[in-house]
Structures are given as structure tokens and as C-alpha cells.
C-alpha positions in Angstrom: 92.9 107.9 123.2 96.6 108.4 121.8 96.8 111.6 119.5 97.2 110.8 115.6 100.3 111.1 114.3 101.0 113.8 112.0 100.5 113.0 108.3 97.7 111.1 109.2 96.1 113.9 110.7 97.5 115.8 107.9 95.5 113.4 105.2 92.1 113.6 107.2 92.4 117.8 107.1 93.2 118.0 103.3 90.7 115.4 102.6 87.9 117.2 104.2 89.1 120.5 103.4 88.6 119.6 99.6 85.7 118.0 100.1 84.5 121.1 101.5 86.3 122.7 98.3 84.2 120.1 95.9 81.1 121.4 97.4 81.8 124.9 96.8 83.1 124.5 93.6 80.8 122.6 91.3 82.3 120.7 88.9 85.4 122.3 88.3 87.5 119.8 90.8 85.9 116.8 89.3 86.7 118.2 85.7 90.2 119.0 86.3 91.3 116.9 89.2 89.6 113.3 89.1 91.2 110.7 86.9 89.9 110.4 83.6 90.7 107.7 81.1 93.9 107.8 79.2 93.2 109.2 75.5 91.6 112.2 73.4 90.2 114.8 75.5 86.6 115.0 75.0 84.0 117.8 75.5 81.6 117.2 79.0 78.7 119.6 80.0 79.1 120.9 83.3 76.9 121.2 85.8 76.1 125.2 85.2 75.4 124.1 81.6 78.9 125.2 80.4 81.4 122.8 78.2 84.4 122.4 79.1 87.3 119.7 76.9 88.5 117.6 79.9 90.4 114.1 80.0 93.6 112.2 81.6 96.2 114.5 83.0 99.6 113.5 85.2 98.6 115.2 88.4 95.8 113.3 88.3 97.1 110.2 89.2 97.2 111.7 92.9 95.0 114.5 92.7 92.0 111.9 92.4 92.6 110.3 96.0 91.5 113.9 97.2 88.0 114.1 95.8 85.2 112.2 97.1 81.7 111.3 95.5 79.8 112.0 98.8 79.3 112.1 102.4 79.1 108.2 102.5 82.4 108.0 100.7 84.4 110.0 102.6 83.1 108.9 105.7 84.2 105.7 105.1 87.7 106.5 103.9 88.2 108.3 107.0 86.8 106.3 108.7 89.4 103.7 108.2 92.2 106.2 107.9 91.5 107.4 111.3 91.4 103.7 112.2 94.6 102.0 110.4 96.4 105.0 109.2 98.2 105.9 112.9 99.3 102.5 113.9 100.7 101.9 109.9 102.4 105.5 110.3 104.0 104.3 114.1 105.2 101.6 112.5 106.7 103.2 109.6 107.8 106.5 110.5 106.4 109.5 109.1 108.4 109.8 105.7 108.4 106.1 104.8 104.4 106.1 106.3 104.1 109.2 103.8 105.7 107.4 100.4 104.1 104.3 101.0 99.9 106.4 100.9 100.7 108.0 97.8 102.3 105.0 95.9 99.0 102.9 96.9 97.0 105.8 95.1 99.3 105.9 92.6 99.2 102.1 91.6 95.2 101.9 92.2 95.2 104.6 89.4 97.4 102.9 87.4 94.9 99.6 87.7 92.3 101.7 87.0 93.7 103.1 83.9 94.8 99.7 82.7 91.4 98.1 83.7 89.0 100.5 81.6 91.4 100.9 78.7 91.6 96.9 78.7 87.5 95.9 79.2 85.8 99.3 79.2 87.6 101.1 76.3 84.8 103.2 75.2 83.6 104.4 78.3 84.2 108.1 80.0 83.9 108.6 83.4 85.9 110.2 86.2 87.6 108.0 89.1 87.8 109.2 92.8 88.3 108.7 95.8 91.0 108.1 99.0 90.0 104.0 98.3 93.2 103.0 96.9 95.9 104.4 99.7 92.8 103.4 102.1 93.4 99.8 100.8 97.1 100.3 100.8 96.5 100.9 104.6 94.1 97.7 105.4 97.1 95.6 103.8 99.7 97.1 106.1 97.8 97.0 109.2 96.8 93.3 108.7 101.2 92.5 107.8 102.4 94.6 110.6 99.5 93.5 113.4 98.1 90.5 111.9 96.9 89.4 115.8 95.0 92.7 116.3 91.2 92.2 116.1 89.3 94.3 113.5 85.5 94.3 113.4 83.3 94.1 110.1 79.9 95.3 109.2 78.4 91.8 108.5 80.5 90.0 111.3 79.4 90.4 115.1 82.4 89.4 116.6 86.0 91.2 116.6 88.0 88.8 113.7 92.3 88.9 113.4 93.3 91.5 111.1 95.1 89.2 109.1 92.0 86.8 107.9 89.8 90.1 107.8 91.8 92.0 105.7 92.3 88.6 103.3 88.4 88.2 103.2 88.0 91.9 101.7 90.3 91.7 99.3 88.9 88.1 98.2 85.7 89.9 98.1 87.2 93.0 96.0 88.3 90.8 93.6 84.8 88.4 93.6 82.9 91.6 93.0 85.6 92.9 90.2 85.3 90.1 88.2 81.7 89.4 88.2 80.7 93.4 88.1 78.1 93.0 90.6 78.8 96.4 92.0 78.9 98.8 89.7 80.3 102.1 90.1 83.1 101.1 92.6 87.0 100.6 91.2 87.3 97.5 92.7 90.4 96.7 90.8 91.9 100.1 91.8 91.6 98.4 95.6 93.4 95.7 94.7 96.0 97.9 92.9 96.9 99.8 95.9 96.6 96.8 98.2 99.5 94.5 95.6 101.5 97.7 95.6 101.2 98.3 99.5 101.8 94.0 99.7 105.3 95.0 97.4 106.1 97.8 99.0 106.2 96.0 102.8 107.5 92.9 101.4 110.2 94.7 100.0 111.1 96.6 103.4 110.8 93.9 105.8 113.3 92.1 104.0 115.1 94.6 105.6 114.6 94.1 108.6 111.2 96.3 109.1 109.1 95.9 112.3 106.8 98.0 114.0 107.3 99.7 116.5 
């Protein structure tokens, strides 16, 4: 099995390693780090009984694709960052590979500010997770290698990335709209999938293949 490339590697240590933090910590990460929704900060109880006044804060924006909400979560993230994130990054390079992962998380926060300010403007909850730049990844695999055969839970044979990677995100958006799932930022997904679609688009024009 070829070695993974640096910052992929790099991703999977610091996402475990503050997973391992989260644990350790309590609340404290979630309370500070997660992404809140944009307005007034408001008082939360923590989980040691204690109040603190948390809410929306810059850093955020990619301090949230750190945190994870369980072993289930993160396993999956990884799961697929081990899978898609080394090919994308040997494609790429490592420093375009590195800007392109943080400006999917970036724009699924973005979508997921704009989605709960827009339809869910009286709730308060904190968003987290590696989903978005995860997403982000699934898009660019299925551009860059759209012959290469993927496998899905529910399908029993090995499907081209290209129509697999369409059927999620057709799915993303089926379950966004109709909130049949609830709990998962479905439309943060989507946000770092469009801005991982913009960002390829954008460089193939210039000639951008893999390698």
C-alpha cells in the first residue's frame, strides 16, 4: 500500500489528536471552537454545571472541521480522508491539495451559517465536524478519477466515482430539503462540495491534471 502523503497524514493526526483533546476536555472545545450561529452570544450550561456566554467567533469557521461529535463520526471522516484525501493531494500537490481542504470547510461553514440564519433563525446549536472538506474531497476525486470504482454501503458492486459521488450529493440535497435527517448539515456538504466543484473548475481551466 503506497504511504499517504503528507498533509493528509497531517489531517488524520490533528483530527484524532483533538478528538482525543475533546474527550479530555469536556466542553470547553465544543464551547469555544465549534461553530455557533452568527448573533448575540448567549449563556449555555456546561457539562460540569458551570455557565459560560459562548457564540460565533472567526476562528471558528475552521476550528469546527476539527471536532467531532463521536467515534462514528470521525470514523467516517477518516475513513474517507484516508480513502480520497491521497490520490486528491497527488493530484494537486501538497500546497494547492492544502488550500483547496480548508476552503471546503470554510464554505460548508459559510452554508451553514447562511442556512440556519435563513430557516432556523431562532435556534442555538453548535456545528462540527471534518464533513465539509471531507465532501470537498468526494467532489475532487470523482473530477480528477471519474473512472475509478468507489464502493457504497447500500450498493454491492464497485460503481464509477463519477455517478457515485453525483448520487450522494443528489441525496445530500433530497435529505436537506425534506429534513428527514435531522442533526446532520447537509447543506454544509453541499457547501464544501460547490466550493471544491469552483475551485477545480477554476484550475483545470488551467490546464490542471492529475498526476
Amino acid at each position: 500500500m503506497p504511504q499517504l502523503p503528507l498533509v493528509t497524514r497531517l489531517l488524520l493526526i490533528a483530527n484524532v489528536l483533538v478528538y482525543g483533546l475533546q474527550k479530555l476536555s469536556g466542553d470547553v472545545l465544543l464551547a469555544h471552537f465549534a461553530l455557533w450561529p452568527l448573533g448575540s452570544h448567549q449563556p449555555v450550561q456546561m457539562g460540569d454545571g458551570s455557565v459560560a456566554v459562548i457564540g460565533f467567533e472567526p476562528w471558528q469557521l475552521i476550528s469546527y472541521g476539527f471536532l467531532h461529535g463521536g467515534v462514528p463520526h470521525i470514523a467516517f471522516n477518516m475513513l474517507a480522508l484516508w480513502m480520497f484525501g491521497g490520490p486528491v493531494e497527488n493530484a494537486l500537490g501538497a500546497r494547492r491539495y492544502t488550500f483547496y481542504y480548508f476552503a471546503c470547510v470554510l464554505g460548508a461553514a459559510v452554508a451553514q451559517l447562511a442556512t440556519i440564519a435563513m430557516f432556523q433563525p431562532g435556534d442555538f446549536y453548535p456545528t462540527l465536524g471534518a464533513s465539509g472538506g471531507v465532501f470537498g474531497l468526494l467532489l475532487a476525486f470523482a473530477i480528477l478519477y471519474p473512472q475509478a470504482k468507489v464502493f457504497l454501503f447500500f450498493v454491492p458492486v464497485p460503481v464509477p466515482a463519477r455517478i457515485a459521488v453525483v448520487g450522494y450529493m443528489i441525496l445530500e440535497l433530497f435529505l436537506g430539503v425534506t429534513g428527514s435527517q435531522a442533526g446532520v448539515a447537509h447543506f454544509a456538504h453541499l457547501g464544501g462540495a460547490i466550493v471544491g466543484f469552483a475551485l477545480i473548475q477554476y484550475w483545470r481551466s488551467g490546464r490542471l491534471r492529475p498526476r
